[in-house]
SEFI-18390 format. One record per residue (C-alpha): residue in one letter; x, y, z. Coordinates in steps of 0.05 Angstrom, whole numbers, plus 5000, padded with zeros to 4 digits. Example, Ala and Ser with C-alpha at 12.3 -4.5 7.8 and 13.67 -1.06 7.14 Angstrom:
REM residues 2
ATOM	A	5246	4910	5156 $
ATOM	S	5273	4979	5143 $
This chain:
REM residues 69
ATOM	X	5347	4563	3603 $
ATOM	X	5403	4573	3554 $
ATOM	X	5465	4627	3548 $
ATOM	X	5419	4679	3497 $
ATOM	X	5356	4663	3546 $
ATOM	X	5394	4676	3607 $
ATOM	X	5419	4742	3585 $
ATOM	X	5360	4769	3557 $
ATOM	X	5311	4751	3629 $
ATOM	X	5375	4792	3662 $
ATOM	X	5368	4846	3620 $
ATOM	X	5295	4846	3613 $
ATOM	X	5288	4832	3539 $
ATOM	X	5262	4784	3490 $
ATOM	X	5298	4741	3438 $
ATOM	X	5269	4746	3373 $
ATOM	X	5288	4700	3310 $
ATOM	X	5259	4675	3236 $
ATOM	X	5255	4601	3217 $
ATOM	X	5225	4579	3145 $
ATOM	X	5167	4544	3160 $
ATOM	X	5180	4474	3138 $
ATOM	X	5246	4475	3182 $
ATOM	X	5254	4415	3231 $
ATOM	X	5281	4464	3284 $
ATOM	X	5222	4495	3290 $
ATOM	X	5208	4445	3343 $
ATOM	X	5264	4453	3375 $
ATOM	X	5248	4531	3380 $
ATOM	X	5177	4511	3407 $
ATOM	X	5208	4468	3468 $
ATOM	X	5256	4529	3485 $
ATOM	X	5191	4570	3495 $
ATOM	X	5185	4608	3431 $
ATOM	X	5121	4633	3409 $
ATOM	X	5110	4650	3336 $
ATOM	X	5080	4732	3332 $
ATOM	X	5079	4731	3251 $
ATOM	X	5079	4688	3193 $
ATOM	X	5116	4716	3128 $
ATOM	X	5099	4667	3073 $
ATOM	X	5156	4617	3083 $
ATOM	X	5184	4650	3144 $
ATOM	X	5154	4653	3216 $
ATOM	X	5181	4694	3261 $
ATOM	X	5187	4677	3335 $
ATOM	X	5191	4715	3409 $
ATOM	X	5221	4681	3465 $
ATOM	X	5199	4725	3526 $
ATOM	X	5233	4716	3597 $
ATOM	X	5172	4727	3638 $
ATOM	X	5124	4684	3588 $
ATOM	X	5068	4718	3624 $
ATOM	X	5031	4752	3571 $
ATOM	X	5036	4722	3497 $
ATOM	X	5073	4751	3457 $
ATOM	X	5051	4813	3412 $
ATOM	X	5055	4819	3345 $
ATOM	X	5118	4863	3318 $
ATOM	X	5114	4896	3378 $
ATOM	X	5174	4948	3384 $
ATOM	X	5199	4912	3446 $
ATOM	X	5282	4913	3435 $
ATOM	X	5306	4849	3431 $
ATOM	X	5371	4809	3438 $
ATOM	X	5406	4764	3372 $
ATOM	X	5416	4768	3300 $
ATOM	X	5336	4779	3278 $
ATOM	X	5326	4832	3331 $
């Protein structure tokens, strides 16, 4: 887990964040344990969730942590 991860699962909270589509660090989101929860055209947005129990739900209201949230 990573600085933004590790604060959130303290607090409770998800990480939310937008990629375009065709981006090559969409991959890199995927192996950090994002989840996409809704696909914009050229963006797709994606929930990292500290408990990764239940998939994520699509723009839930669910605060969230970062620049997207």
């Amino acid at each position: 887990m990573h600085g933004l991860q590790s604060e959130a699962a303290a607090a409770g909270k998800s990480l939310r964040i937008h990629v375009e589509r065709f981006n090559p660090a969409l991959r890199l989101y995927e192996r950090l344990g994002f989840r996409q929860i809704d696909d914009r055209g050229v963006y797709l947005f994606m929930e990292w969730r500290g408990d990764n129990s239940q998939p994520p739900t699509p723009n839930s209201q669910r605060e969230s942590l970062g620049p997207s949230g």
